[in-house]
N, C-alpha and C positions, 0 to 999 in steps of 0.2 A: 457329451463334453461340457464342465463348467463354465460360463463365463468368468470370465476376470475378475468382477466384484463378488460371486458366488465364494470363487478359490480361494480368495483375498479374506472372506468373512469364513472363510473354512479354517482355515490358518490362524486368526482370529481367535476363534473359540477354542482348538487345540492349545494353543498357548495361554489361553485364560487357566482353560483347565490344568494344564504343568502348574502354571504358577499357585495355584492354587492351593496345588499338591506341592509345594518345595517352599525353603524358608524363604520370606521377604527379604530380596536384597536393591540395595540403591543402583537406580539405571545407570548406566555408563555413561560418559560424554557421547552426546552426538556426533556423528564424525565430521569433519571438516566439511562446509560447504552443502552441508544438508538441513531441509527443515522435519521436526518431530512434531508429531500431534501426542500426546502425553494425556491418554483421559481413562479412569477408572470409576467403580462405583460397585453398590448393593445386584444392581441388574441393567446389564447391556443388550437390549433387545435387537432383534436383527433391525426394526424400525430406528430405534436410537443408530445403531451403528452405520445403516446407510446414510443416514443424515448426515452423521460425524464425516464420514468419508467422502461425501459428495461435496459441503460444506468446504472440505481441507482442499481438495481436488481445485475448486472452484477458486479457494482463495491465491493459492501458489502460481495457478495459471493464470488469472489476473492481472497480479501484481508483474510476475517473469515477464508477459506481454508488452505490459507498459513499459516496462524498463528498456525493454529488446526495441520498441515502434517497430520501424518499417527492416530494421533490421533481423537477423535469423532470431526464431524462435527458442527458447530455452526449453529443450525436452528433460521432462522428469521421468525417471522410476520409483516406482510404488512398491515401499515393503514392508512386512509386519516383523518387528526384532521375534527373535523364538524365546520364550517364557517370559515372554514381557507384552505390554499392551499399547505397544509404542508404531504407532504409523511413520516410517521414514520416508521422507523426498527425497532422492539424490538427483542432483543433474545430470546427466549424462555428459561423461568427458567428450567436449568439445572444444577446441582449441578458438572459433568463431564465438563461441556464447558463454566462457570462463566466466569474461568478467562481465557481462550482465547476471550470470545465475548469480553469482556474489553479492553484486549491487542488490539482489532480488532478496534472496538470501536476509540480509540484514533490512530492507526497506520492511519485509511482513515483520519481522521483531518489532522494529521501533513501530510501525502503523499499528502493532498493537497496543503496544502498552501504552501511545497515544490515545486512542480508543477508552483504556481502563482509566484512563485520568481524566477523561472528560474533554476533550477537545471540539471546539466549536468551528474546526476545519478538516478538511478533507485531512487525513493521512498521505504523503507524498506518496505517487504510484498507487495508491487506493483508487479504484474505480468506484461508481457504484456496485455493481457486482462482487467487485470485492469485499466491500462495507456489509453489504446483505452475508456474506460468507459468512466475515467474522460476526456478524453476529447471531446468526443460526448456531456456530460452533459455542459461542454464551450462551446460548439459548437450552444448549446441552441439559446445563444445569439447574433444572426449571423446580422452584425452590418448593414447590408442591409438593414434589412427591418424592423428591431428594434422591432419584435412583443413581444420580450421574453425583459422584462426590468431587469431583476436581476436571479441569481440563486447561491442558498447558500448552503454551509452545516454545518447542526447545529448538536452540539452534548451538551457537557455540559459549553461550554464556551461562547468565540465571535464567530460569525458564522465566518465560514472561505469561502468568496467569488472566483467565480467562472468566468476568463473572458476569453477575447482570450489570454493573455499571455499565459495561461493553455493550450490552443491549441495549439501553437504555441511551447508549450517544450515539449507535449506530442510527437507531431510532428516530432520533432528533436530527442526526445528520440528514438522512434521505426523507423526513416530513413531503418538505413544499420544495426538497432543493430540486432544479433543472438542468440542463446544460445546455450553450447552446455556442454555436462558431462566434468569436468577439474577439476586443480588444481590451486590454489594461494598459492605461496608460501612468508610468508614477518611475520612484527611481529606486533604481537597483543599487539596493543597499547593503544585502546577505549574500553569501555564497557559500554552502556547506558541504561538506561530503561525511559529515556523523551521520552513521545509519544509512544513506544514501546520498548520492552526488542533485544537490536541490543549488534554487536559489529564490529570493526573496524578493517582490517588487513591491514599494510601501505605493498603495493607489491614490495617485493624486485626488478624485474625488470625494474619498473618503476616509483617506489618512488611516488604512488599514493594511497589515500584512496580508498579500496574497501570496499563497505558495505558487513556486513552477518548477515543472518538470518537464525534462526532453531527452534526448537523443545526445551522442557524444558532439554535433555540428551544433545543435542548442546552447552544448555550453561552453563550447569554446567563444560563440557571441558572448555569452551572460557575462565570461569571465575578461572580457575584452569590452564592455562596457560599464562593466563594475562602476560603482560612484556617479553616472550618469543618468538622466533623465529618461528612459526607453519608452519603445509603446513594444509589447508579446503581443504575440496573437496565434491564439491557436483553439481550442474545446475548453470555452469554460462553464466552473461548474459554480454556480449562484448557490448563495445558503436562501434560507428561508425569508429574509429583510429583501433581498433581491440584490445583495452586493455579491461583490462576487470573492470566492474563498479560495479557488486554486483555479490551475487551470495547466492543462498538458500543452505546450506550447512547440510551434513549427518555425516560429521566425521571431527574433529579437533585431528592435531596429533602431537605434542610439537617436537619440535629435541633436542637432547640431551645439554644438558649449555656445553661451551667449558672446565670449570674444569673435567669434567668427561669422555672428549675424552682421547683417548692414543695419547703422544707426538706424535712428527715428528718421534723421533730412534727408537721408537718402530715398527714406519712403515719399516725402513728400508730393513726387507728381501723381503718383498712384492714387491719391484720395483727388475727389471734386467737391469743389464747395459747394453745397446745398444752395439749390435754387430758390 
C-alpha cells in the first residue's frame, strides 16, 4: 500500500505527463477558501517535489495554528488539480474553524509577499517555522541550476510569487532572532484586519512598530484599548538588535488615562525626606 506522500507524487507525475501531452492552458481560479502551491520547471525531481510539499505542508499548518491558538485546529486536504501542477489546500468544512481557515487563508498571502518586499519584521502569524517554510519553497528556485522556473502562491487573487528576495529576508529574519515570554510596553495605535485581523503597538522604548497577534478575546481588548497606552504580553520574537519585532500576545492590559491618576500632593506622604 502507498503512503500518502508516495500517491500524492504518483498523481504528480501522471499530471505532468497529461499536461505535457495537451495544449497549455491558463489554471483556473483557485476555489474559494483554498491555498495553491503553483510551481513548474525544466525537471521536478522526486527530491525537489518532496521538499516543495513538505515546505507547503509546513507553511499552512503554521500559520492555520497561530491563527486558531488554543482554539480548534484548522484541518486541511491535500490535492493535486489533474493536468496541472497545482498543490491545493482546502480546509475542511467546519462550521468551528470557517473563519480562522479564512483568517489563515489570506494571512500566508500577505506574509508572503511581505517576505518578497523585504520586510524587517515577522509576517503576522508567521512563526519561525513558518519563515523557514517559506523560504525553502524560494529556495525552490535555486538560480544555479535553473530546474525550478517559477513557484507561486495562489489563493483568491494575483498569485503572489516566490523568489530569492524571499530567501534572503527569511534569511535575515531568523539570523540572531530569538523568542522568549515578555512584555511590550507602548500605545496602541493600528488595528487592521487587511490580510489578517492584527494590531499595532508603537514601543515606548524604542519608538518602533511591533506587530501583535491573538486569538478573537485578544482583540476584542486591542480593540477596546485602541488610542491607549498598553503593556501585551505574551511570546516575543526579538530581531536581530534585540528589539523586539512581533509578538503572539495572551493578555492586553490598558494603564490607567492620566485624568484618573492621583496628583503629584496626593503623593506626597509616600516619599521621606532624605536623611
Amino acid at each position: 500500500m502507498r503512503s500518502p506522500l508516495a500517491e500524492t507524487q504518483r498523481q504528480f507525475v501522471m499530471a505532468n505527463n497529461r499536461k505535457r501531452r495537451e495544449p497549455t492552458t491558463k489554471p483556473s481560479r483557485t476555489a474559494a477558501g483554498a491555498v495553491t502551491l503553483d510551481f513548474d520547471g525544466q525537471l521536478i525531481t522526486p527530491e525537489v517535489f518532496r521538499k516543495a510539499v513538505n515546505a507547503f505542508i509546513d507553511l499552512i499548518r503554521e500559520v492555520s495554528d497561530e491563527v486558531a491558538g488554543s482554539s480548534p485546529k484548522v484541518q486541511w486536504n491535500i490535492s493535486v488539480a489533474a493536468g496541472s501542477r497545482l498543490l491545493i489546500a482546502r480546509p475542511v468544512a467546519d462550521a468551528a474553524t470557517r473563519a480562522h481557515a479564512r483568517k489563515a487563508v489570506a494571512a500566508i498571502t500577505s506574509g508572503v509577499r511581505r517576505l518578497e518586499r523585504g520586510t524587517t519584521a515577522p509576517p503576522v502569524y508567521f512563526t519561525e517555522r513558518a519563515i523557514r517554510a517559506a523560504r525553502d519553497l524560494a529556495s525552490l528556485r535555486d538560480p544555479g541550476d535553473k530546474a525550478v522556473s517559477y513557484v507561486r502562491i495562489r489563493t483568491n487573487g494575483k498569485p503572489a510569487e516566490i523568489t530569492q528576495k524571499s530567501v534572503a529576508t527569511a534569511s535575515t529574519l531568523m539570523g540572531d532572532q530569538h523568542e522568549a515570554y515578555g512584555c511590550v510596553e507602548g500605545r496602541l495605535q493600528t488595528v487592521s484586519e487587511r490580510g489578517s485581523f492584527h494590531f499595532v503597538v508603537f514601543d515606548d522604548l524604542f519608538d518602533t512598530a511591533v506587530n501583535c497577534s491573538g486569538d478573537q478575546d485578544v482583540m476584542k481588548q486591542a480593540l477596546a484599548a485602541f488610542g491607549k497606552r498598553v503593556a501585551v504580553l505574551g511570546m516575543v520574537q526579538y530581531d536581530t538588535t534585540g528589539r523586539p519585532a512581533s509578538i503572539r500576545v495572551h493578555t492586553v492590559r490598558p494603564f490607567p488615562d492620566e485624568q484618573a491618576l492621583p496628583p503629584i500632593k496626593n503623593l506626597r506622604g509616600i516619599f521621606k525626606r532624605a536623611e
